[in-house]
C-alpha positions in Angstrom: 45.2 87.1 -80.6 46.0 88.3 -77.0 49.3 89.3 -77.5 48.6 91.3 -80.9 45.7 93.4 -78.7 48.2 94.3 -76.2 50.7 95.1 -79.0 48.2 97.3 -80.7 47.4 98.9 -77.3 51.0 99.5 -76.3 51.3 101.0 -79.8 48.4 103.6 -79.3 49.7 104.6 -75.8 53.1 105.1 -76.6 51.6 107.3 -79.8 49.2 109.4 -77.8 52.2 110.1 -75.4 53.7 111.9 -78.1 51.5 113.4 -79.9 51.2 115.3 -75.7 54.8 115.2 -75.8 55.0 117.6 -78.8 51.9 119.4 -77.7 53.6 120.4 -74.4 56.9 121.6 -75.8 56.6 124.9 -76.3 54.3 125.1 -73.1 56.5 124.4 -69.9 55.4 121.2 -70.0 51.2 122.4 -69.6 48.3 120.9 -71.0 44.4 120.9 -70.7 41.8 118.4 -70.3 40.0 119.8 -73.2 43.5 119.6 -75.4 44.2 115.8 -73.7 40.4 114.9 -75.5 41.5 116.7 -78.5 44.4 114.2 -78.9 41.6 111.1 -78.4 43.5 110.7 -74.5 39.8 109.8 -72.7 38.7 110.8 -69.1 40.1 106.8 -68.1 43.2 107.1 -69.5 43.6 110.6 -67.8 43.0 108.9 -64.4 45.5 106.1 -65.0 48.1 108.3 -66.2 47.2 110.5 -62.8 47.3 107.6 -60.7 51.0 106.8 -62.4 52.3 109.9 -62.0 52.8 111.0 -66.0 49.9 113.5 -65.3 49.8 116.1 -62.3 47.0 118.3 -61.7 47.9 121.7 -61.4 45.1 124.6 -61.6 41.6 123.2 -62.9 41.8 121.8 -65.8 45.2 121.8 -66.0 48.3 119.1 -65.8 51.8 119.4 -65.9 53.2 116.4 -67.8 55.7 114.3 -66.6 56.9 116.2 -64.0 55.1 119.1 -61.4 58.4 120.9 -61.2 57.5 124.0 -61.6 59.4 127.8 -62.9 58.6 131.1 -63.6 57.5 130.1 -67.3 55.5 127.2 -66.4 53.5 129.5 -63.8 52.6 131.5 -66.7 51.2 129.2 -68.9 49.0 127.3 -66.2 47.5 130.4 -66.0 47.1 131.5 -69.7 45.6 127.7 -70.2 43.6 127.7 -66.9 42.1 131.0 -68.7 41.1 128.9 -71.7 42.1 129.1 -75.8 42.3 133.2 -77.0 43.9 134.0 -73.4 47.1 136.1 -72.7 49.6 137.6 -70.5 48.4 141.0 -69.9 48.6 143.9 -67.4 51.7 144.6 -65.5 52.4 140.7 -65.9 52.6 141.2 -69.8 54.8 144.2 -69.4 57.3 142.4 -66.9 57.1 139.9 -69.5 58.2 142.1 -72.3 60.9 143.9 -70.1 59.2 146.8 -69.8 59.3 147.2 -65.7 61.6 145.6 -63.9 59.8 143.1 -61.4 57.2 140.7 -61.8 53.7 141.8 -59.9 51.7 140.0 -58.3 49.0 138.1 -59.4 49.7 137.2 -62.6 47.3 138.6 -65.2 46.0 137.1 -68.0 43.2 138.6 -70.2 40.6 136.1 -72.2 37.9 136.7 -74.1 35.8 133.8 -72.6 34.3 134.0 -68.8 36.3 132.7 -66.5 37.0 133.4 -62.4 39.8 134.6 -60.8 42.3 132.0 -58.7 44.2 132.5 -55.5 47.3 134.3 -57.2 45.7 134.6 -60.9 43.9 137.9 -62.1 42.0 136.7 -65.1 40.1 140.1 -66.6 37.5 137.9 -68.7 35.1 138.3 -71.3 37.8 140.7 -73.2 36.7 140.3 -76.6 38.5 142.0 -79.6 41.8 141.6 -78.1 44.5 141.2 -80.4 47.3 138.3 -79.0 51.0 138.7 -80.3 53.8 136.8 -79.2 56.5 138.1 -76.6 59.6 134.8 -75.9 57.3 132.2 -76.7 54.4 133.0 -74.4 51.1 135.0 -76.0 51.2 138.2 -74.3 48.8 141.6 -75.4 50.5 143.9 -78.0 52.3 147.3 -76.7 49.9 149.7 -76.6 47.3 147.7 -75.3 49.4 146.6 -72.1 50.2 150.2 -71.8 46.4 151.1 -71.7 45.7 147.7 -69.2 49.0 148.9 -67.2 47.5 152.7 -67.3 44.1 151.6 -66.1 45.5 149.8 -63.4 46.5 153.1 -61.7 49.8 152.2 -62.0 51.2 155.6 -62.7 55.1 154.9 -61.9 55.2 151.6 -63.5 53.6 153.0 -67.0 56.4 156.0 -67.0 58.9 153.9 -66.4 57.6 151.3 -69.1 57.3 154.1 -71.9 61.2 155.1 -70.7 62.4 151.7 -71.2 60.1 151.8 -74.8 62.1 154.3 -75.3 65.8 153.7 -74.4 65.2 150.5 -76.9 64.4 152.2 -79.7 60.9 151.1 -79.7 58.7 154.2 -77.9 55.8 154.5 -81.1 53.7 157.4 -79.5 51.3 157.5 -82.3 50.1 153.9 -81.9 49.9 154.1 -78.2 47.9 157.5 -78.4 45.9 155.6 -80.7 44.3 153.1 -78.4 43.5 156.1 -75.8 40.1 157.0 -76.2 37.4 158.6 -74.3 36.0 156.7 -72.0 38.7 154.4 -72.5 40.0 152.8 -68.8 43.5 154.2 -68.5 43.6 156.4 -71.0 43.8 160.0 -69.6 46.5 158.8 -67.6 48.1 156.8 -70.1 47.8 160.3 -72.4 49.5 162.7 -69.5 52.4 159.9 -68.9 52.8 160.4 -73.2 52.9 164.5 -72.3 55.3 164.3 -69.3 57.6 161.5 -70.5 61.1 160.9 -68.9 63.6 159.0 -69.9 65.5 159.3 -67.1 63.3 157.0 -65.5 64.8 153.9 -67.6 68.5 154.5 -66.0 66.7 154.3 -62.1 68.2 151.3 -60.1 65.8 151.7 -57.3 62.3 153.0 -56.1 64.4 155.8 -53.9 66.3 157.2 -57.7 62.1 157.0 -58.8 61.2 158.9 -56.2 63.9 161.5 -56.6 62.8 162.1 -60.0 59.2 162.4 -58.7 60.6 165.0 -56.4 62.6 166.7 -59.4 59.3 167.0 -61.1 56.9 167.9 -58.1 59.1 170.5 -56.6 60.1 172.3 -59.3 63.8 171.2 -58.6 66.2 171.0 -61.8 66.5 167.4 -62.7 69.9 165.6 -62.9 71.6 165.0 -66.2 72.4 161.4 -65.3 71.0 159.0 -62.9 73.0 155.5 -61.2 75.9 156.1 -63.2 79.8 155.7 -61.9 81.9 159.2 -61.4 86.1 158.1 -61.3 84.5 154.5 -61.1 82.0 155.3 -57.8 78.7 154.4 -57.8 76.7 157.5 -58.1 73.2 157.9 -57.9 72.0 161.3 -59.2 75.0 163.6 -61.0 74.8 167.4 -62.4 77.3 167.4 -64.6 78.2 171.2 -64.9 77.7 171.9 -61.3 79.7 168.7 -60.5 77.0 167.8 -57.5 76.1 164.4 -56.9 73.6 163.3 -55.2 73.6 160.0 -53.0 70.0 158.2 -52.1 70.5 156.1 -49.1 68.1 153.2 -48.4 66.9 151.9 -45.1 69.2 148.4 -46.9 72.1 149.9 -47.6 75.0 152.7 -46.0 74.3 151.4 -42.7 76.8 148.6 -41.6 80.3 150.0 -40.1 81.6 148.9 -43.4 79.6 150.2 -45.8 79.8 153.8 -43.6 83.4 153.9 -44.1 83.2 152.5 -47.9 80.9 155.8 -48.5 83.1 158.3 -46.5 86.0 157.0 -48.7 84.3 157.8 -52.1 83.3 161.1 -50.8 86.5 162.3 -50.4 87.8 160.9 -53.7 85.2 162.7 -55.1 86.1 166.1 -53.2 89.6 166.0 -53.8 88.3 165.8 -57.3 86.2 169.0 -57.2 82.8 167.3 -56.6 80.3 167.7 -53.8 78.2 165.2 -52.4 75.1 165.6 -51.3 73.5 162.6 -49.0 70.0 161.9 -48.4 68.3 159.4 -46.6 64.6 157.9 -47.8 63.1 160.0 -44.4 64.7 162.8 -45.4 63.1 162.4 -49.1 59.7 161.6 -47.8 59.4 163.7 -44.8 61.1 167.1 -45.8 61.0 167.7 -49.8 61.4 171.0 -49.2 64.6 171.3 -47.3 65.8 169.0 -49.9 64.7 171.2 -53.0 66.3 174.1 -51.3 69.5 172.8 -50.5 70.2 171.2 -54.0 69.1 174.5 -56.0 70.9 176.9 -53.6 74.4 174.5 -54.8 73.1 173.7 -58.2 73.0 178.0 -58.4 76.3 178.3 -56.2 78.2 176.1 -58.1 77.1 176.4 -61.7 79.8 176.4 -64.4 82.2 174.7 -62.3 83.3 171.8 -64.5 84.1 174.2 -67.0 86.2 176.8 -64.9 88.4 173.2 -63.9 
């Protein structure tokens, strides 16, 4: 009789193990208290599987199974379950997420309709209802427009042109429903609408902040933007180029064009580039910041001085 109990309980262990074994797939490994009772796993069983190191707490109410190594994914989802069922990637995290900037920000942000506080490193916006979740690589994140609107809201002005430019370069830029969520009243969406006016598409070629802010320049100054940006010329890495007037422009970075070598890499190029009919223009990030207008002027007196060049060669 003793031996078929602890049969029959070695049986519903090993069964509840997978039924969080399948649950946690697709979730980095993550998993809540309230799913572990859904799968009949009780508050004593939680503890003894804590104790033995299957179960490691995480955030409230969260565990990572197994093991508590973590990544980039698994970060994620603690902090869409922490956030409870209906919750999502949002804000400038969903739009990292879906490749529409380029770095991660920090916190992550997750949006949920339920109320819930914010944790050291997690932005949760709560008590979102009507939010419509749709799926980005596995991971519920907020649909386009609406992380354009959250992203817009934010104040994040260079991020959201730079995500409508990368929309764009990959073919999937709908105006019409992103206009559509802008309303008055609406957080975000006067700015959201002027980015819409003032797109730039050059903005999804930029390689660094310094090539943003050049364009930012372009655009405050009145200063004729380039036709390409962090492209190669005769196989040199060129940040800013005018085609016709064959003037490039070179950004240089407090992390870069410093060392001996680098120096005498860049003086290198430049030649190659002269005896090739181009000029080169070199600016530092002071120079960008602290005297715009010497800049401007210097760049349209050449852009005018040298115009039709490539085709008189």
């Amino acid at each position: 009789m003793g031996e078929a109990w602890r049969s029959a309980s070695g049986v519903r262990k090993k069964n509840a193990k997978l039924r969080v074994a399948r649950l946690v797939a697709p979730r980095q490994g993550r998993i809540t208290t309230a799913q572990l009772r859904s799968l009949g796993v009780g508050e004593a069983t939680v503890d003894r599987w804590a104790r033995a190191g299957y179960l490691h707490p995480r955030l409230p109410g969260v565990y990572a199974v197994g093991s508590p190594a973590r990544t980039v994914e698994s970060d994620l989802w603690e902090a869409i379950l922490y956030a409870g069922p209906g919750a999502m990637l949002s804000h400038g995290t969903a739009a990292w997420w879906r490749g529409l900037i380029d770095f991660p920000v920090r916190p992550i942000h997750v949006s949920t309709p339920r109320r819930k506080r914010s944790l050291p490193g997690i932005a949760v916006h709560g008590r979102r209802a009507g939010l419509h979740r749709s799926a980005h690589k596995d991971m519920p994140v907020t649909p386009v427009a609406q992380t354009m609107l959250d992203l817009a809201a934010a104040g994040e002005v260079k991020l959201v042109r730079r995500a409508l430019a990368n929309l764009d370069y990959a073919y999937s830029l709908h105006v019409s429903a992103i206009r559509a969520i802008c309303a008055q009243g609406r957080p975000g969406s006067a700015l959201l609408t002027w980015s819409i006016d003032n797109h730039e598409p050059l903005f999804a070629q930029t390689q660094s902040p310094l090539e943003d802010d050049f364009i930012w320049l372009c655009e405050r100054l009145n200063v004729p933007k380039p036709d390409r940006i962090s492209v190669r010329v005769l196989g040199i890495p060129c940040d800013a180029v005018y085609d016709d007037s064959m003037l490039i422009i070179e950004l240089d970075g407090i992390g870069n064009h410093h060392s001996p070598a680098q120096v005498r890499r860049d003086h290198r190029n430049d030649k190659r580039l002269r005896d090739a009919g181009w000029l080169v223009l070199r600016y530092t990030s002071d120079q960008l910041h602290d005297d715009p207008e010497g800049v401007r002027d210097e760049i349209v007196r050449e852009l005018r001085g040298r115009s039709g060049r490539a085709r008189a060669l």
